[in-house]
C-alpha positions in Angstrom: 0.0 0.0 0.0 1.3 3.7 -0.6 0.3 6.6 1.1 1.3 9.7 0.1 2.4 12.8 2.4 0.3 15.1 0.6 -2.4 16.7 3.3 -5.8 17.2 2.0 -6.6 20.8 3.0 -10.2 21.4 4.7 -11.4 24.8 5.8 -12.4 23.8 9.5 -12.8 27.2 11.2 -12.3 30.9 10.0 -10.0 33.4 12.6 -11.5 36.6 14.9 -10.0 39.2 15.0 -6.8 40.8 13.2 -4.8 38.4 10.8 -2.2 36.0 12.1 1.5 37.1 10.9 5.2 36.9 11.5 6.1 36.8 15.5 7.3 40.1 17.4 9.8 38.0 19.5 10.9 41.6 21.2 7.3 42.0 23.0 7.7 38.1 23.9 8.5 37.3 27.5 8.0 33.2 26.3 7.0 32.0 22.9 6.3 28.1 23.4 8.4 26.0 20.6 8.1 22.4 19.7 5.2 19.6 20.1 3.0 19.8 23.5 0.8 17.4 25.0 -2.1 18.3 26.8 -1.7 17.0 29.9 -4.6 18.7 31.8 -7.9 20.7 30.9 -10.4 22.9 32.5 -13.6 24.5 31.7 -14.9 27.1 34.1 -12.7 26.0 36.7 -13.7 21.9 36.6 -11.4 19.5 35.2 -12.5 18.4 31.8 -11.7 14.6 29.9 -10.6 14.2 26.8 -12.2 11.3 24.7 -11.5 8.1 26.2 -8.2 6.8 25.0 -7.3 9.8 22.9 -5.0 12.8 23.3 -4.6 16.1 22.3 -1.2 17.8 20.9 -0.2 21.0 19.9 2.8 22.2 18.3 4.5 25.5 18.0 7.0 26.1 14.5 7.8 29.9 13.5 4.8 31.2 13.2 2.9 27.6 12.5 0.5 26.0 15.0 -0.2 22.3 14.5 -3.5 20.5 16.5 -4.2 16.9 17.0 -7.4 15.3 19.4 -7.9 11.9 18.1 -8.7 12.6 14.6 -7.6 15.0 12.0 -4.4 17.1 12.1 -5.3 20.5 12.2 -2.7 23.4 11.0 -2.7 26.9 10.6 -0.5 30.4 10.8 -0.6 31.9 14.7 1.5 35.3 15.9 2.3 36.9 19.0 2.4 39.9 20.9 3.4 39.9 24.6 1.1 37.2 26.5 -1.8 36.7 23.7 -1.5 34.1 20.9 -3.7 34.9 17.5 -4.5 32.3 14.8 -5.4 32.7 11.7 -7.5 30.1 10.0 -7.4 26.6 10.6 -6.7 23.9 8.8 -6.5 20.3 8.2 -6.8 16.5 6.7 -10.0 15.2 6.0 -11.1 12.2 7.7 -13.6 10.2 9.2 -13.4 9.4 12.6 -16.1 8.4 15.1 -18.3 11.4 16.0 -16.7 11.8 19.7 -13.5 12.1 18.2 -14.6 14.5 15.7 -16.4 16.7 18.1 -13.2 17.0 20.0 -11.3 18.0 16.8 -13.9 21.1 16.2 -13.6 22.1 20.1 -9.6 22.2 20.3 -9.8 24.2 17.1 -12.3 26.3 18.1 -10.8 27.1 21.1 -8.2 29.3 18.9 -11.1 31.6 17.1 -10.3 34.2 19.4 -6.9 35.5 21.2 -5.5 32.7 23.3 -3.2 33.5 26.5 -0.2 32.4 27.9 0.8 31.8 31.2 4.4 30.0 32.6 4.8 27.3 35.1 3.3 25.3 34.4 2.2 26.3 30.6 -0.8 27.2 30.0 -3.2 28.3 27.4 -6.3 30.1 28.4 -9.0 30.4 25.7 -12.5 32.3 27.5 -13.3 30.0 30.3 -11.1 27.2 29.1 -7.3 26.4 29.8 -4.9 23.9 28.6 -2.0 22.7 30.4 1.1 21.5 28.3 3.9 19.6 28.5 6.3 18.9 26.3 6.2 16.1 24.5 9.4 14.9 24.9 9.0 14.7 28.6 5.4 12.7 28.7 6.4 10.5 25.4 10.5 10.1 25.7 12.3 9.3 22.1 13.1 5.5 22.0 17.1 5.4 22.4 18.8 4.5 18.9 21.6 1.7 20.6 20.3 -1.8 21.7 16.8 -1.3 20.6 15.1 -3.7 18.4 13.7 -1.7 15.5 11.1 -3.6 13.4 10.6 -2.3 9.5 7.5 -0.9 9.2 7.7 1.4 5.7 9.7 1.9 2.7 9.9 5.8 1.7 10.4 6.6 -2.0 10.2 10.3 -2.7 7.4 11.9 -1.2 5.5 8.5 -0.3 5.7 6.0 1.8 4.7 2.0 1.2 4.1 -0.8 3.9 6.4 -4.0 3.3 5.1 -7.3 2.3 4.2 -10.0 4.2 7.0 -12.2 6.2 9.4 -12.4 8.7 9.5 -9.4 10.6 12.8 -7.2 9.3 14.3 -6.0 12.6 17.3 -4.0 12.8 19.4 -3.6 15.7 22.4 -1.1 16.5 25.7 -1.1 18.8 28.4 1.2 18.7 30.2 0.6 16.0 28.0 -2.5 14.9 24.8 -3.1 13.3 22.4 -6.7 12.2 18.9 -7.1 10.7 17.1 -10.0 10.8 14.2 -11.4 9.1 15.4 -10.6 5.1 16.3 -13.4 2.4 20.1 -13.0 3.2 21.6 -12.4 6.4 22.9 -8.4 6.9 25.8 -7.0 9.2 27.9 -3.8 9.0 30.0 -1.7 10.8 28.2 1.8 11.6 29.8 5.0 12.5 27.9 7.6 14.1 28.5 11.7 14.0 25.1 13.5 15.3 22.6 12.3 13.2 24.1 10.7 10.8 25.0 6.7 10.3 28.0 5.8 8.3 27.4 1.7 7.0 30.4 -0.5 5.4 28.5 -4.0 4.7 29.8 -7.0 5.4 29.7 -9.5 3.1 26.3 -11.6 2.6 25.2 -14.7 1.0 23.6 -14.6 -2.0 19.8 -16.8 -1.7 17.3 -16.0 -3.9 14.1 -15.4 -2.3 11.2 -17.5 -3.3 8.8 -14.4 -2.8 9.8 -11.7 -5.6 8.5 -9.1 -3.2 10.6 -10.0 -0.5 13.7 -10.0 -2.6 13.1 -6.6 -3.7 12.5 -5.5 0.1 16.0 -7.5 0.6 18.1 -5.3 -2.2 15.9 -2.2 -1.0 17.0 -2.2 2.2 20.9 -3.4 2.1 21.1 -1.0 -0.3 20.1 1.8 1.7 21.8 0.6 4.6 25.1 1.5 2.5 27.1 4.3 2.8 26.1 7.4 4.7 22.3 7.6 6.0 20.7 10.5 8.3 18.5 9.3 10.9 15.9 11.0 13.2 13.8 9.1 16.3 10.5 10.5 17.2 9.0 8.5 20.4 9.3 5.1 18.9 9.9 5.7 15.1 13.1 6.0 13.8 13.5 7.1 10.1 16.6 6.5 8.3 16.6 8.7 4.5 19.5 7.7 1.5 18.8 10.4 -1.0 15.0 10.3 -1.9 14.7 6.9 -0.2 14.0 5.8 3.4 13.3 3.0 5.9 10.9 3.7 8.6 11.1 1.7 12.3 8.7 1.0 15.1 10.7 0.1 18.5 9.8 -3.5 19.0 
């Protein structure tokens, strides 16, 4: 299956008030950067639950707000000026999602029609009667560690897509120092890795040479030894870590 990363843009809510722009950093006494989890809500002073099992992000990029609740991802352009947040319209993928979940997509964004505030320790945003607590994301959903973790292929990236792998043996790739083995493809794979921030040097070792019986398999088997060759970046978000080649990439689920 390929999926592409294209979004498909849907008008969800227009802005009050003046039009989002660039940010005046010098009025700033804190400008929030980076994802947030919502770790608390209230509305009119009583603590307010999200949707069973779901959870609410926002994230803060130069002047580009992100949302998630559950459902769609929701985007648009936000400024600020001293204490007050402004968004301009928002944005976001189109997709179905059980009516709870969709209801708490249209609330989250609402919650930015107007000016939003923002208080410190802990943060806060405060939208009419309703504020949000955040924390950063990276402190309520760690980034898996890259060494001695067993990674389990879950995509191929080509381009600007991305494609599941076929059926099988799970692919699993694991990393030491200055070593580095997958499991699970037609022929058995080992190099020596260096690392230099976030970057991964590979020098294969030599391999055997068995055909695979299933044609898709033995494409996943040259696709993947051949990107695990030479110099790859890598980034880990939570439990994903993406490794790119040029236009091509693996993508790993901590196992």
């Amino acid at each position: 299956m390929r999926i592409a990363f294209a979004a498909v843009l849907l008008l969800v809510l227009p802005a009050c008030g003046r039009e989002a722009g660039p940010t005046d950093s010098g009025m700033l006494a804190f400008a929030p950067s980076g994802e947030y989890v919502v770790t608390a809500v209230t509305v009119d002073g009583a603590d307010h639950a999200l949707v069973e099992g779901s959870e609410a992000r926002l994230s803060f990029d130069d002047g580009k707000l992100g949302i998630t609740a559950g459902c769609n991802h929701l985007f648009g352009d936000y400024s600020l000026a001293g204490d007050r947040l402004t968004a301009g319209a928002i944005g976001g993928t189109e997709m179905g999602c059980p009516e709870p979940l969709m209801a708490q997509d249209t609330w989250l964004a609402k919650l930015f029609s107007g000016d939003v505030t923002i208080g410190r320790d802990p943060l806060t945003l405060t939208a009419g009667d309703t504020v949000l607590t955040l924390t950063p994301r990276a402190d309520v959903h760690p980034d898996t560690t890259l060494l001695g973790t067993a990674w389990a292929l879950d995509g191929l990236i080509e381009g600007d897509s991305v494609s599941s792998i076929p059926a099988g043996p799970p692919v699993v790739l694991t990393l030491s120092k200055r070593s580095a083995s997958v499991t699970g493809l037609c022929n058995g794979f080992g190099a020596d890795v260096t690392l230099t921030g976030d970057e991964i040097t590979w020098t294969p070792g030599m391999r055997t040479l068995i055909a695979c019986a299933d044609p898709a398999r033995q494409q996943l088997d040259t696709t993947v030894s051949g990107i695990l060759a030479g110099a790859t970046s890598y980034t880990i978000e939570e439990a994903t870590l993406t490794l790119t080649n040029g236009k091509q990439g693996l993508t790993f689920r901590a196992s």
